[in-house]
mmCIF file of the N, C-alpha and C atoms, coordinates in Angstrom:
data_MODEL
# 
_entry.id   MODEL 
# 
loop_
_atom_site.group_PDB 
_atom_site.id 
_atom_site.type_symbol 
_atom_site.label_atom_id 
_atom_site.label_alt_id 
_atom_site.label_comp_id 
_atom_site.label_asym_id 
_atom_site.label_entity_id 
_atom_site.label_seq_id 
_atom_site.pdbx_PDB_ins_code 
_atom_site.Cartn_x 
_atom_site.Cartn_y 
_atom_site.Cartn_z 
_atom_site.occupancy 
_atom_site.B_iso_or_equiv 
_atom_site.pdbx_formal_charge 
_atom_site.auth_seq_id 
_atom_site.auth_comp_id 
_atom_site.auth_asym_id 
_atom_site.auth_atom_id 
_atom_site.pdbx_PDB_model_num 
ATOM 1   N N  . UNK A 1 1  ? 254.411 8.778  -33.516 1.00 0.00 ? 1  UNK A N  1 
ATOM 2   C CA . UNK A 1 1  ? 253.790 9.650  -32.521 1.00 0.00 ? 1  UNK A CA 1 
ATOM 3   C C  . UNK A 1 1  ? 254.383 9.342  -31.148 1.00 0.00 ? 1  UNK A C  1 
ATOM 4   N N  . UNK A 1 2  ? 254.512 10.630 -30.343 1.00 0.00 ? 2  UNK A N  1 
ATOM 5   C CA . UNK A 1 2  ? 254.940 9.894  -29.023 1.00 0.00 ? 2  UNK A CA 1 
ATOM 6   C C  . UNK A 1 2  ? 254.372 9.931  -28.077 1.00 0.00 ? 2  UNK A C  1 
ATOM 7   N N  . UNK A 1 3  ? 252.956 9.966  -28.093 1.00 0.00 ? 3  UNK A N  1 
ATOM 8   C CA . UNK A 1 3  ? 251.693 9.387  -27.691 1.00 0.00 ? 3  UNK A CA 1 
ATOM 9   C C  . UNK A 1 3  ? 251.134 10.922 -26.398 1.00 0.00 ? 3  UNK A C  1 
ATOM 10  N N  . UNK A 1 4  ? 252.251 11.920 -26.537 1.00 0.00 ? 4  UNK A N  1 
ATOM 11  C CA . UNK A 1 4  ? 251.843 13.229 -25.905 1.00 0.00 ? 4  UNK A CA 1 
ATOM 12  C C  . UNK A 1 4  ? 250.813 14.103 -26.272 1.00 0.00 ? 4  UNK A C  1 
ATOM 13  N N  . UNK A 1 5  ? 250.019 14.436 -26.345 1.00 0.00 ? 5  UNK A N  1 
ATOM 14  C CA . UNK A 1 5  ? 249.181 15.559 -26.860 1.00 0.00 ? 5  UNK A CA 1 
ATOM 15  C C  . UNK A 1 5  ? 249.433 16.957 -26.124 1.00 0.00 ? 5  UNK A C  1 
ATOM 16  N N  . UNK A 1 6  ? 248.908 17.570 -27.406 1.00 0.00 ? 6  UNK A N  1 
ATOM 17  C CA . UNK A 1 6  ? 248.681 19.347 -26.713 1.00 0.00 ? 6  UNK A CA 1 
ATOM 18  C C  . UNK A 1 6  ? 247.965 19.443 -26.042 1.00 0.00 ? 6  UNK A C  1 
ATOM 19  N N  . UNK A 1 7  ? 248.784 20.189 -24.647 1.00 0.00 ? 7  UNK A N  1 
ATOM 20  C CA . UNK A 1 7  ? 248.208 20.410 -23.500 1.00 0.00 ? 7  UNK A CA 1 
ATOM 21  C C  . UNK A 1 7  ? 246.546 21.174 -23.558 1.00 0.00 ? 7  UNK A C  1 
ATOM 22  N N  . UNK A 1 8  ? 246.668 22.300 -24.588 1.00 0.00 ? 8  UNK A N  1 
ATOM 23  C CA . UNK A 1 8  ? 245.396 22.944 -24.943 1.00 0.00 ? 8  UNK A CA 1 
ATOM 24  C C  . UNK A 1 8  ? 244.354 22.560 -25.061 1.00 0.00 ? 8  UNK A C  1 
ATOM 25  N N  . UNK A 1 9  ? 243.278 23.264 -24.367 1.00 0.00 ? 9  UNK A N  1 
ATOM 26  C CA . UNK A 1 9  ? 241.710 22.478 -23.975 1.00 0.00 ? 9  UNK A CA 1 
ATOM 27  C C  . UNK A 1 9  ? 240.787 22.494 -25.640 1.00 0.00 ? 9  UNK A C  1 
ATOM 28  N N  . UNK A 1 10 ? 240.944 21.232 -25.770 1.00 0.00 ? 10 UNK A N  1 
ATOM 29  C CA . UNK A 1 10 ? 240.153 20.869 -27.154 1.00 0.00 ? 10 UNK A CA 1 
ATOM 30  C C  . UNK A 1 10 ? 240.918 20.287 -28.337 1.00 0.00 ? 10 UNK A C  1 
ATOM 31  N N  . UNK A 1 11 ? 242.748 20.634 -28.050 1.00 0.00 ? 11 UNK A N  1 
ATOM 32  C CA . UNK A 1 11 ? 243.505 19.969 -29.123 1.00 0.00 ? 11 UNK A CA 1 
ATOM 33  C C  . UNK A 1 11 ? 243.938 18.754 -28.840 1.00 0.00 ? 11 UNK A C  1 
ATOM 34  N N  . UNK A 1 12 ? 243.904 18.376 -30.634 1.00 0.00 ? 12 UNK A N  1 
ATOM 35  C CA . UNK A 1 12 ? 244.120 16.549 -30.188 1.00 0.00 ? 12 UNK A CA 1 
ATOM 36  C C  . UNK A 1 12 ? 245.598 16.682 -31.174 1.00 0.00 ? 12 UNK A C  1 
ATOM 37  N N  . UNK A 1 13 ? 246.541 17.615 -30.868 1.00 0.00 ? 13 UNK A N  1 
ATOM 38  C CA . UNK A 1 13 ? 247.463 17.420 -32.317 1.00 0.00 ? 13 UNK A CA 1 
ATOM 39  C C  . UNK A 1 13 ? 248.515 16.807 -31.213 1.00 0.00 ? 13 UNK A C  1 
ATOM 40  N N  . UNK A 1 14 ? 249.440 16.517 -32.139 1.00 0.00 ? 14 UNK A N  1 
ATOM 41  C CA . UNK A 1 14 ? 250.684 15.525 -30.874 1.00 0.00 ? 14 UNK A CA 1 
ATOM 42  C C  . UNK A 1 14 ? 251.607 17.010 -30.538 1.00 0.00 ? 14 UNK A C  1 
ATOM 43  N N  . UNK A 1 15 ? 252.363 16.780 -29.197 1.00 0.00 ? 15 UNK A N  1 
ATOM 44  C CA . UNK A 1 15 ? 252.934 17.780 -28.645 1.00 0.00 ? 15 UNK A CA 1 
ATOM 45  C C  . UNK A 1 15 ? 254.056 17.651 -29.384 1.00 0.00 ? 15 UNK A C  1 
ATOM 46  N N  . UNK A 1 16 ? 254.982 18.784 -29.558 1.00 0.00 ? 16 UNK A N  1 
ATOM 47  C CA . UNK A 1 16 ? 256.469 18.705 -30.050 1.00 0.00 ? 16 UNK A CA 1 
ATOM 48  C C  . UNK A 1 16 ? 257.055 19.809 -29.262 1.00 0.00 ? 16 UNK A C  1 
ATOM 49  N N  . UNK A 1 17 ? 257.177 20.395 -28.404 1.00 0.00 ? 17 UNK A N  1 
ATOM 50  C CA . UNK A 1 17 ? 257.494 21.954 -27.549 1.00 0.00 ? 17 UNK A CA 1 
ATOM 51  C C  . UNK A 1 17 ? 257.081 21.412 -25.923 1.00 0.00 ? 17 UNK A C  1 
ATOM 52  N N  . UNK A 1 18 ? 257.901 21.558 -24.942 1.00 0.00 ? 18 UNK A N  1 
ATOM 53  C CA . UNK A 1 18 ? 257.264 21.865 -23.700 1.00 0.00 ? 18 UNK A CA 1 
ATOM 54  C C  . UNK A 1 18 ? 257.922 23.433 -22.878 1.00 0.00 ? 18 UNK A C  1 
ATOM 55  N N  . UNK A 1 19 ? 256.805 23.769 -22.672 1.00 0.00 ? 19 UNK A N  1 
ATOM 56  C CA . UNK A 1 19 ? 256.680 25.263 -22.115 1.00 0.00 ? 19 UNK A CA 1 
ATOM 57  C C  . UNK A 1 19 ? 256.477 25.572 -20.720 1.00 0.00 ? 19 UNK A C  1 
ATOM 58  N N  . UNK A 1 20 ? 257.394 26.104 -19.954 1.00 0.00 ? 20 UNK A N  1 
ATOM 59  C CA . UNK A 1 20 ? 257.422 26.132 -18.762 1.00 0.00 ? 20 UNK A CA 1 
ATOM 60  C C  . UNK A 1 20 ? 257.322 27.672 -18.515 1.00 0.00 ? 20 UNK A C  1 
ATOM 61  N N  . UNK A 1 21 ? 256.985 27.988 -16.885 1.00 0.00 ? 21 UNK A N  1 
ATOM 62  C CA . UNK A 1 21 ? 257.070 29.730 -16.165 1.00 0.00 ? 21 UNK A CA 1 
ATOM 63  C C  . UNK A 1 21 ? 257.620 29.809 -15.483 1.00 0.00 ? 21 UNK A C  1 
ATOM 64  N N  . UNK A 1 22 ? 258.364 30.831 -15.153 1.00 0.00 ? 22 UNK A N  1 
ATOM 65  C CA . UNK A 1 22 ? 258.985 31.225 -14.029 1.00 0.00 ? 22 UNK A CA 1 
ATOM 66  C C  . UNK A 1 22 ? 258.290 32.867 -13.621 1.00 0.00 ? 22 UNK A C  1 
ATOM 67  N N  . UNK A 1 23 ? 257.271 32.375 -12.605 1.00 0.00 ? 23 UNK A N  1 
ATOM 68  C CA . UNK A 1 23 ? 256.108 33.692 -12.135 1.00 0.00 ? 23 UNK A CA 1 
ATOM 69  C C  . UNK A 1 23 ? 257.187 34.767 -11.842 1.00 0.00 ? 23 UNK A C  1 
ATOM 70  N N  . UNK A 1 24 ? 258.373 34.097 -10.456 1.00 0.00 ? 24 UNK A N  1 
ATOM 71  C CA . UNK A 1 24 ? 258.834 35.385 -10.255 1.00 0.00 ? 24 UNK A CA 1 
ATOM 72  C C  . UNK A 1 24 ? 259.775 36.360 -11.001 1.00 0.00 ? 24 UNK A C  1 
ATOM 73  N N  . UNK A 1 25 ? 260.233 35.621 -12.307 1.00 0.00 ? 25 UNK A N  1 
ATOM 74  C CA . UNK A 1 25 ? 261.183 36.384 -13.222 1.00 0.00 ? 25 UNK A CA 1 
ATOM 75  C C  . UNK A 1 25 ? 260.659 36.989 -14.523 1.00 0.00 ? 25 UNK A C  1 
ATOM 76  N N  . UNK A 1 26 ? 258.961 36.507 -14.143 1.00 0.00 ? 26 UNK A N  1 
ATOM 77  C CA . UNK A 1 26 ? 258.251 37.043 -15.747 1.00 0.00 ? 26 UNK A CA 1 
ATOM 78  C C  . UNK A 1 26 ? 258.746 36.158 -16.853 1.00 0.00 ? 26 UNK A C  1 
ATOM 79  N N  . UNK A 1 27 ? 259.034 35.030 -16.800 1.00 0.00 ? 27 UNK A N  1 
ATOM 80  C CA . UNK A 1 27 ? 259.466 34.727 -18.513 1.00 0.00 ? 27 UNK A CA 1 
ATOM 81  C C  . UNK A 1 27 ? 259.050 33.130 -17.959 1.00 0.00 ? 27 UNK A C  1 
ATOM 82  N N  . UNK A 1 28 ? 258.557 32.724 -19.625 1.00 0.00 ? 28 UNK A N  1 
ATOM 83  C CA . UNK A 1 28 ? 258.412 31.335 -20.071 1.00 0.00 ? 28 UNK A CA 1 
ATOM 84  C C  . UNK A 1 28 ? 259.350 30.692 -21.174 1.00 0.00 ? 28 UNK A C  1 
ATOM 85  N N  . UNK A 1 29 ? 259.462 29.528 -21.050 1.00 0.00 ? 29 UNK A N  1 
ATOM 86  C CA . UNK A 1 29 ? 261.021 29.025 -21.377 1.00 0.00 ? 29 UNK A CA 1 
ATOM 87  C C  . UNK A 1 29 ? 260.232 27.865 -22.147 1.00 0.00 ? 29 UNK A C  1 
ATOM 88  N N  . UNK A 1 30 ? 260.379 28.207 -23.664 1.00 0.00 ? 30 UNK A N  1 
ATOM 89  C CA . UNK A 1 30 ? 259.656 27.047 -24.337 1.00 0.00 ? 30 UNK A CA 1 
ATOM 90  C C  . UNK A 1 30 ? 261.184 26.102 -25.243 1.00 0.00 ? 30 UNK A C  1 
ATOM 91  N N  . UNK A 1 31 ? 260.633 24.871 -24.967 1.00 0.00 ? 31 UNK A N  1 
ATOM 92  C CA . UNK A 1 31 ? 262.107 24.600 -25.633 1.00 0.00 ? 31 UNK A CA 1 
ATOM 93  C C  . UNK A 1 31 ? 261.520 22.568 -26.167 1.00 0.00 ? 31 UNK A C  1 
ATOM 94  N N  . UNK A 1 32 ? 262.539 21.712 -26.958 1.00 0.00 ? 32 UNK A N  1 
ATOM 95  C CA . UNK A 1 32 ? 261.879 20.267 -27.104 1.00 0.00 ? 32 UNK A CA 1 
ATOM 96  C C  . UNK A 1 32 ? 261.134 19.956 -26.217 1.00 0.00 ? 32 UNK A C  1 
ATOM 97  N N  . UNK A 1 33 ? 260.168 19.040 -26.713 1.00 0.00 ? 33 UNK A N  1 
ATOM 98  C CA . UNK A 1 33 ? 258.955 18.027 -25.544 1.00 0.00 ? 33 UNK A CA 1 
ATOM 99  C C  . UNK A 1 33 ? 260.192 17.713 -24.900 1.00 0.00 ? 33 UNK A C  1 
ATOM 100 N N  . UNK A 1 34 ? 259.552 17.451 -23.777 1.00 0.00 ? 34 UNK A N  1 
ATOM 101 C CA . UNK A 1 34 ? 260.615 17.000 -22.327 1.00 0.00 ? 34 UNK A CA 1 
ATOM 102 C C  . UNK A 1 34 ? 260.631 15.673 -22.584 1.00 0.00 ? 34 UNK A C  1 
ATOM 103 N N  . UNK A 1 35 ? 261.484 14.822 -22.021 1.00 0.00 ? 35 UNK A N  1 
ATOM 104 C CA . UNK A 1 35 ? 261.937 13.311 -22.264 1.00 0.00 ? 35 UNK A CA 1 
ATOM 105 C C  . UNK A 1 35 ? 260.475 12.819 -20.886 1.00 0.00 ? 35 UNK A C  1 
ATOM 106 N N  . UNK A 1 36 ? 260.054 13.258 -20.149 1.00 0.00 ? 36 UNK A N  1 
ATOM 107 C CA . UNK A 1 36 ? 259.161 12.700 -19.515 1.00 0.00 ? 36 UNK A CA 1 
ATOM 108 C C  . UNK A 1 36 ? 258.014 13.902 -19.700 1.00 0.00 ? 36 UNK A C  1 
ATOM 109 N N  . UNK A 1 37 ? 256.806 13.240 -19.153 1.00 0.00 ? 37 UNK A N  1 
ATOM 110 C CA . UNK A 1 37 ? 255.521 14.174 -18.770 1.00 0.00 ? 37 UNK A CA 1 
ATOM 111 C C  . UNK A 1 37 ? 256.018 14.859 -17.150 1.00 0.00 ? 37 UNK A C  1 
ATOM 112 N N  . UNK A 1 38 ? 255.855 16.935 -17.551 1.00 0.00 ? 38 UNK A N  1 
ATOM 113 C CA . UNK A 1 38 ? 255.986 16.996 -15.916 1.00 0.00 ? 38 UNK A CA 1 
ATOM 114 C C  . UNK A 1 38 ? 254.745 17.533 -15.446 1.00 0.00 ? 38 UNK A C  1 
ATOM 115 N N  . UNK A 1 39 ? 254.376 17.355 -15.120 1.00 0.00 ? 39 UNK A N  1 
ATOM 116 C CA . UNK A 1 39 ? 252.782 17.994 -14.576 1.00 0.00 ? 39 UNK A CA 1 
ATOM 117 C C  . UNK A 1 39 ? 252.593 19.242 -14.119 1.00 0.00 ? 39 UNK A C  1 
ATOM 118 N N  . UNK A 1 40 ? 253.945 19.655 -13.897 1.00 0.00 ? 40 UNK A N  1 
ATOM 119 C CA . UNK A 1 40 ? 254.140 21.566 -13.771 1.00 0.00 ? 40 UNK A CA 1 
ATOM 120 C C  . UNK A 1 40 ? 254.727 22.532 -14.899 1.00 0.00 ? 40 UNK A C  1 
ATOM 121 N N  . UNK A 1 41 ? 254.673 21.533 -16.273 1.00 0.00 ? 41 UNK A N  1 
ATOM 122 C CA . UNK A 1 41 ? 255.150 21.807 -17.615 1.00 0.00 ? 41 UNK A CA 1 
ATOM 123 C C  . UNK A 1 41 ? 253.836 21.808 -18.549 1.00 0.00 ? 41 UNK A C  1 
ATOM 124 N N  . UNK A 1 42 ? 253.563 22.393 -19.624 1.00 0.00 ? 42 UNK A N  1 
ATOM 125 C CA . UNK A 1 42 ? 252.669 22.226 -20.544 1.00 0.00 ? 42 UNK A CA 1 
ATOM 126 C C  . UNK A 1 42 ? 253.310 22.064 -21.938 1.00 0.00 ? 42 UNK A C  1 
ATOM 127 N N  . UNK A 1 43 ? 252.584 20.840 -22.435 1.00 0.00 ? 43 UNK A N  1 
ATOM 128 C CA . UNK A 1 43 ? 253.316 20.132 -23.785 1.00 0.00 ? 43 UNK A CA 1 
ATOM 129 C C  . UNK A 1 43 ? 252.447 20.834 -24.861 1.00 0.00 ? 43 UNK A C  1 
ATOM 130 N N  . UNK A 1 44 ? 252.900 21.354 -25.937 1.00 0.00 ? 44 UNK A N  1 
ATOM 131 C CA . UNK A 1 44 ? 252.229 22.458 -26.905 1.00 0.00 ? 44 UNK A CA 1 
ATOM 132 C C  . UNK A 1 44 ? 252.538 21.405 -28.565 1.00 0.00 ? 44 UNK A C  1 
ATOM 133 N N  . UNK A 1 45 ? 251.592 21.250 -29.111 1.00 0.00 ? 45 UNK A N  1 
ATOM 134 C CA . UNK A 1 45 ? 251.930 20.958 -30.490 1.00 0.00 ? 45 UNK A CA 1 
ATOM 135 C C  . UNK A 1 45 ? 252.402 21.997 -31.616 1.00 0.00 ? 45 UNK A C  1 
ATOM 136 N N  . UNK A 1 46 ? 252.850 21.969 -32.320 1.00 0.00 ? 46 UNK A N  1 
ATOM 137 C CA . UNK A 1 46 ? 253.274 23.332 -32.831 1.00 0.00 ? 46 UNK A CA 1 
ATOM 138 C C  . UNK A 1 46 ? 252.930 24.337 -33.777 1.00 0.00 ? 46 UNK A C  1 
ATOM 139 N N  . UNK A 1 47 ? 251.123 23.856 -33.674 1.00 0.00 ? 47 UNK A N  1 
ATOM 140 C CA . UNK A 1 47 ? 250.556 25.097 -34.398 1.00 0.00 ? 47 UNK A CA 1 
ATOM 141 C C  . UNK A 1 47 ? 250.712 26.491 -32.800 1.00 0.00 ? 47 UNK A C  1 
ATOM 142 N N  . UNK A 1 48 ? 250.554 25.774 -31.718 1.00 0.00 ? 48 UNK A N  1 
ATOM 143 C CA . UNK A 1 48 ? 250.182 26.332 -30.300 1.00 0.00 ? 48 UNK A CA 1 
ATOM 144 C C  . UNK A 1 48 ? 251.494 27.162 -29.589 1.00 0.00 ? 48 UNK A C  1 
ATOM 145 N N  . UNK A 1 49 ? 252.235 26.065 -30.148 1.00 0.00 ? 49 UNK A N  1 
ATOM 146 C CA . UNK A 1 49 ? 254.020 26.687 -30.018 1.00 0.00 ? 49 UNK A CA 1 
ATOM 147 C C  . UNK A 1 49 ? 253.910 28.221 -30.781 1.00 0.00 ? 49 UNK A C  1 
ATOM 148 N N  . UNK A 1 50 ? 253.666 28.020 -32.359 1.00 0.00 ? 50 UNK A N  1 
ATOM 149 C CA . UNK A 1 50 ? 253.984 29.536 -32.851 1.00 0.00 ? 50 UNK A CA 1 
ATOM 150 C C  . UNK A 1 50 ? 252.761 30.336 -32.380 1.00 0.00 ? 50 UNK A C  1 
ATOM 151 N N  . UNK A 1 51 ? 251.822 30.054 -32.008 1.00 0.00 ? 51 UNK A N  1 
ATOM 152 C CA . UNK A 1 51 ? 250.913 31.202 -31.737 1.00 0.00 ? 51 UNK A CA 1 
ATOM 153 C C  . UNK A 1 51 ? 251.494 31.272 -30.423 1.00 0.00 ? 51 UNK A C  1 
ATOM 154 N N  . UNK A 1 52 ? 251.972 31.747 -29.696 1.00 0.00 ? 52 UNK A N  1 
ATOM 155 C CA . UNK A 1 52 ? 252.733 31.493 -27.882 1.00 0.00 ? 52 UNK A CA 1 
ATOM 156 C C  . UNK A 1 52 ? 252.455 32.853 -27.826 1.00 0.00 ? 52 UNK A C  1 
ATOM 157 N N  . UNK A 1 53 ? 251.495 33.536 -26.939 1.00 0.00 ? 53 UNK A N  1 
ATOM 158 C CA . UNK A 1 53 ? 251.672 34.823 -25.969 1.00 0.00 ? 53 UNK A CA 1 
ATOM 159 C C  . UNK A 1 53 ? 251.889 34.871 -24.712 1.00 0.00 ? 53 UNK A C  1 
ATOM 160 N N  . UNK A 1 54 ? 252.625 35.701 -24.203 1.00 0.00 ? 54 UNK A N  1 
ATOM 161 C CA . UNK A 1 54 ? 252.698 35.837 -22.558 1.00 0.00 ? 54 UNK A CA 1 
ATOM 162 C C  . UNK A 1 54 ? 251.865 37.481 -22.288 1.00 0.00 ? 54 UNK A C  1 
ATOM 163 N N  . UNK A 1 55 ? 251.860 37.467 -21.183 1.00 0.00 ? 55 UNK A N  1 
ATOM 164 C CA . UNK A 1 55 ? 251.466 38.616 -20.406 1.00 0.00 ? 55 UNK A CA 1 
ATOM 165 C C  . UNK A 1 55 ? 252.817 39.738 -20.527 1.00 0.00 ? 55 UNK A C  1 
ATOM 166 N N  . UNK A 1 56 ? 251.903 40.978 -20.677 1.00 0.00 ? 56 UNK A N  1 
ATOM 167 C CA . UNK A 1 56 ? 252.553 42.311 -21.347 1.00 0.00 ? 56 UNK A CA 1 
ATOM 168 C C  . UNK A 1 56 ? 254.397 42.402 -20.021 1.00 0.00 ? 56 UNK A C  1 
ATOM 169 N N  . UNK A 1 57 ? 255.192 42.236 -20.444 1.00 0.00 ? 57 UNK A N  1 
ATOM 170 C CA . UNK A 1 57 ? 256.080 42.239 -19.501 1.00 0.00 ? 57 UNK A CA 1 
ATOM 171 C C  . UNK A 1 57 ? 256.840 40.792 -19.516 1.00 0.00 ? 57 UNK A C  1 
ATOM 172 N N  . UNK A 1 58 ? 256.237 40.297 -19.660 1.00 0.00 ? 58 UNK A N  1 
ATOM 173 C CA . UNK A 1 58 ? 256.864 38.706 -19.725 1.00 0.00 ? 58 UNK A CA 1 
ATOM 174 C C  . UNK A 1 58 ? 258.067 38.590 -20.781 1.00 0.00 ? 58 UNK A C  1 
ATOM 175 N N  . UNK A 1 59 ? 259.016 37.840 -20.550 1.00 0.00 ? 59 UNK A N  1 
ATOM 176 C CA . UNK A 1 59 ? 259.893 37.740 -21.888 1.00 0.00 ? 59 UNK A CA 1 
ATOM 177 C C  . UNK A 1 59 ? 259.975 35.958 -21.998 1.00 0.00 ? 59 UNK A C  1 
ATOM 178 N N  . UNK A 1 60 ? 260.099 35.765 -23.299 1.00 0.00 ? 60 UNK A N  1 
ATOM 179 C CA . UNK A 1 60 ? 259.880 34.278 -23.676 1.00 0.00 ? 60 UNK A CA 1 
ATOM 180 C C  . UNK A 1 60 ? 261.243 33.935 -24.401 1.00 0.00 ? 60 UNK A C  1 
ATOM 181 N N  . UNK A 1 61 ? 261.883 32.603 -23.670 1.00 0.00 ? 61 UNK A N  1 
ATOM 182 C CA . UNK A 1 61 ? 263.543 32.003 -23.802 1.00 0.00 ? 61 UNK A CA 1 
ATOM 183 C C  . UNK A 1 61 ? 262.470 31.396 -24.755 1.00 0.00 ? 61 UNK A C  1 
ATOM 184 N N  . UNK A 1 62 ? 263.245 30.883 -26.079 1.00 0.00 ? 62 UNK A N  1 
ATOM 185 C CA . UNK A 1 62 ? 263.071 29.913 -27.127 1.00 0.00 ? 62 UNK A CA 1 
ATOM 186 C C  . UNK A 1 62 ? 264.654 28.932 -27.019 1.00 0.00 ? 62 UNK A C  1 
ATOM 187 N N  . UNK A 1 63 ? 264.395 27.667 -26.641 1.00 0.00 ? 63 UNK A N  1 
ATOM 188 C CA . UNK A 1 63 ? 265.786 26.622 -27.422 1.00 0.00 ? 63 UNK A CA 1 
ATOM 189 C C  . UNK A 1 63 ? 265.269 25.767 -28.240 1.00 0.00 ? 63 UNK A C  1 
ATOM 190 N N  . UNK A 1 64 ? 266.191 26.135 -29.150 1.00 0.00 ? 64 UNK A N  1 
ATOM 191 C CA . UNK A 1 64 ? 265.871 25.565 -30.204 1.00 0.00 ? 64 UNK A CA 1 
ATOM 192 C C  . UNK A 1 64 ? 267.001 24.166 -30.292 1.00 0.00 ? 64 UNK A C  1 
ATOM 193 N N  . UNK A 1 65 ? 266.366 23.089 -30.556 1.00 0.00 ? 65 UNK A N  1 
ATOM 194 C CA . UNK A 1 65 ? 266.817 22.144 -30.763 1.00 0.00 ? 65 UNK A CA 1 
ATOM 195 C C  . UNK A 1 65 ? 267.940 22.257 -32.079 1.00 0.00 ? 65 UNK A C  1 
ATOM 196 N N  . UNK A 1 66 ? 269.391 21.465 -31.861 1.00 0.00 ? 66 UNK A N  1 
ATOM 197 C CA . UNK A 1 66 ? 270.146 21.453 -32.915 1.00 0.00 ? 66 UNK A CA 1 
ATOM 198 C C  . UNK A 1 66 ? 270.210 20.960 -34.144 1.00 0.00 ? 66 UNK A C  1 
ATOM 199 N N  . UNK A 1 67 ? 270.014 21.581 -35.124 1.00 0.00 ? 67 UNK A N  1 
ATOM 200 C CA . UNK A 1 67 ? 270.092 21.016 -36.308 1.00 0.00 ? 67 UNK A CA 1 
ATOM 201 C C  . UNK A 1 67 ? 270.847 20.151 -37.182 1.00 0.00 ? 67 UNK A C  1 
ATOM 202 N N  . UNK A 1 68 ? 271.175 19.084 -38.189 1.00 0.00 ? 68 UNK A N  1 
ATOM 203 C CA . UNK A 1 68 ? 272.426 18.970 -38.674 1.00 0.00 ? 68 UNK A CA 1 
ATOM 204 C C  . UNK A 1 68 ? 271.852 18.870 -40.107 1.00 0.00 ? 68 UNK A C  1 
# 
């Protein structure tokens, strides 16, 4: 565990996703937990990751971590 939890009010699952906004371009940029906690970032576990909505207009960047 890497001792992060989901940001979400009531979940205790461990984070694996951190999800960031950019208000003035409309889009949220979800991509790996960040190597630190940022306090203007929200860490999502990944039942929270696949349920992800934005506001009607918004477009959502996914990076996906590399596979081998």
């Amino acid at each position: 565990m890497n001792g992060r939890l989901c940001s979400k009010v009531g979940c205790s699952r461990e984070a694996v996703a951190t999800l960031t906004f950019d208000y003035g371009d409309q889009m949220a940029a979800l991509g790996p937990l960040g190597a630190e906690h940022d306090p203007h970032a929200h860490d999502l576990c990944a039942l929270h990751t696949d349920r992800l909505s934005v506001p009607a207009g918004w477009i959502v960047v996914r990076h996906e971590t590399l596979r081998a």
